[in-house]
C-alpha angles and dihedrals in degrees: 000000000000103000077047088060093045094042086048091047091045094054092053090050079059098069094053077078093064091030085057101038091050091055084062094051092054096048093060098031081055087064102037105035092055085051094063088054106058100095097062093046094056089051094041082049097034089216114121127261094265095066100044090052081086089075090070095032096056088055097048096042088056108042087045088053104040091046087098088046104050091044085047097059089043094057087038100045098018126285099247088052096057091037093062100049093045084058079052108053081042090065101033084044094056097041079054090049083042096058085035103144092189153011097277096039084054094051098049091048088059104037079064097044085053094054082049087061107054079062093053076047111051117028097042078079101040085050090047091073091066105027109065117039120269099258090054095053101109102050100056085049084057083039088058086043100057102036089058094053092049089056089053094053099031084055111086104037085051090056091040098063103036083055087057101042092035130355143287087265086065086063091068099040092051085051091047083046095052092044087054091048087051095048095057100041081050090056100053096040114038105074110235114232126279109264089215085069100089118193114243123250123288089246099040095044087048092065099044098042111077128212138270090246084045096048085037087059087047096051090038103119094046099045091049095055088038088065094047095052088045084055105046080050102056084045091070093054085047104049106021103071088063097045082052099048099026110037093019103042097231130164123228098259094051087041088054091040089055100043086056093064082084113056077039093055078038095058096041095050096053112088091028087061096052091048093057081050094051086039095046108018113253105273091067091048090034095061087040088053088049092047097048090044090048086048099042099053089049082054090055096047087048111025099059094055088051101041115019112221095346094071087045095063090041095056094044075052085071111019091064110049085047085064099053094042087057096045094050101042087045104051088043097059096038092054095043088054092055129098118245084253101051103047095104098051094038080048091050088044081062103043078051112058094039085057091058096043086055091046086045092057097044092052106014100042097019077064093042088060099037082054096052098049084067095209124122085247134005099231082065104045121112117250094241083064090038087055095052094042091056075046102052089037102059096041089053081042093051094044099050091051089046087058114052090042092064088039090059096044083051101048089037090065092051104041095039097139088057093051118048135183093341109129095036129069145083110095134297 
């Protein structure tokens, strides 16, 4: 009866795998699947583009700000509780932006679909911890990874063709359906806590818990490298599509066709990449995934040059699987690090600084690029300019990320007693 019981309770704890996975697939979806429907907005609203690209910002603004607190209540009223009523207001959020008669309605349906998914962000990592055993870690880290990548690439050919074949209203209800889906898969896998766990008291909990600032300077080095890889990422998506189009003469369909090798390579590398972690332990696959990302974005300032579009793919070839390894193998080895009682906020430190580094690529390099290109525009610049500001670009990005990461090793040496643990972890 008993092995019956446990092999009964084990297949349920399966499906948190699915349950989890899923919630990273909402949360990007949530970004690329509304892109693809602007268009249609702005004509159903007859209001121009401009206006309706608040449907994505707001979504963005708010899930990047209300990651710390959702990782915060988690850590504060239990992280499958919030967990599950953030899947919730993300379902209840995108039936509202579904039946949304108008521009503001829209927004405000989104801005809150967006806090809901800081929470389908940030505590499907802190839960993972206790959730799969010790030794299986990493792979459900590279499982997050590649599922949301596959939301960001699946994305815009889903929306496309419920907009086709429905409306732009239909791209909301499948997301509140999803969410409600997810929410009940979630209930019936993720054990709820055991009621003889009682919490401490307020005073005492107070004294034993660190803050956020304290649990920000532990996490410091990984945080740090975690925004820098966000941000030679988002460089790609900012500067390859006119490499592509401008330098390399591509059309739009071959553009789109080669700018999809890397959520594909993405796809494909993320499990992998959780199972070395599990294999090896996360500080050996976390310096290969920095090596490869280092090398792959001094490939992307020099192959293409040399080879066209064949360097470009070749560096992507590099450049992709490096970033899974790293986010795998770091947010292995910073959650493991973490206390039962911090894993919300340290998972919200992560979600955080990949947010900004994402945020940092789009301005900060996005200009760095527009400004070497010389040109009044981009758009207008010639493709010799367009090549050495790919050029230019990668090799600033390369070398920021070189940098701080020997910046980090040093100081870590030096301020071990402030940094734990941060950069170990994960098996082995």
């Amino acid at each position: 009866m008993e092995t019956a019981a446990s092999n009964a309770s084990s297949a349920v704890q399966r499906l948190a795998r699915p349950a989890l996975a899923l919630s990273m697939l909402l949360s990007s979806l949530g970004v690329s699947i509304a892109n693809i429907a602007l268009p249609a907005i702005a004509a159903d609203f007859g209001l121009p583009l401009a206006a309706v690209q608040w449907t994505v910002t707001a979504y963005l603004i708010t899930l990047t700000g209300a990651v710390l607190v959702a990782g915060g209540l988690g850590d504060r009223f239990g992280l499958r509780k919030m967990y599950l009523i953030g899947l919730g207001l993300f379902a209840a959020a995108s039936l509202a932006c579904g039946l949304a008669g108008d521009l503001r309605a829209l927004v405000a349906g989104r801005a809150l679909a967006g806090m809901a998914a800081a929470f389908l962000t940030t505590l499907p990592v802190a839960i993972v911890r206790g959730t799969v055993s010790q030794n299986r870690v990493g792979a459900m880290m590279g499982l997050l990874g590649t599922v949301s990548a596959i939301g960001t690439a699946l994305g815009p050919s889903a929306g496309g063709m419920v907009i086709a074949g429905w409306n732009w209203h239909g791209v909301f209800w499948i997301l509140s359906l999803l969410a409600v889906a997810n929410l009940g898969l979630a209930l019936a896998s993720l054990p709820a806590p055991s009621p003889s766990v009682s919490a401490a008291p307020a005073s005492t909990s107070a004294e034993r818990t660190p803050s956020l600032a304290q649990l920000a300077m532990r996490a410091a080095p990984s945080l740090a490298i975690n925004f820098c890889v966000a941000s030679v990422m988002m460089t790609t998506l900012v500067a390859g599509p006119f490499y592509l189009s401008i330098a390399a003469g591509l059309g739009v369909a071959k553009v789109g066709l080669v700018m999809a090798i890397g959520p594909v390579t993405s796809m494909l590398a993320g499990v992998p990449s959780g199972r070395l972690t599990d294999a090896y332990g996360a500080e050996p696959v976390l310096k290969a995934g920095l090596a490869s990302l280092i090398g792959g974005a001094v490939a992307m300032a020099l192959l293409p040059g040399a080879f066209g579009v064949v360097g470009y793919v070749g560096a992507m070839l590099v450049l992709t699987p490096g970033y899974q390894l790293f986010q795998a193998a770091n947010n292995t080895a910073v959650v493991a690090s973490a206390g039962e009682s911090e894993r919300g906020r340290v998972s919200g430190l992560l979600a955080l600084s990949r947010n900004l580094g994402l945020v940092f690529g789009a301005g900060v390099m996005g200009a760095v690029f527009a400004l070497a290109a010389g040109a009044a525009s981009v758009e207008t610049a010639s493709a010799a300019s367009i090549a050495d500001a790919m050029r230019l670009t990668f090799l600033l990005a390369a070398s920021l990320l070189a940098v701080v990461v020997v910046a980090v090793r040093s100081l870590r040496g030096r301020l071990d007693g402030l940094w734990p643990n941060s950069w170990r972890g994960g098996g082995g």
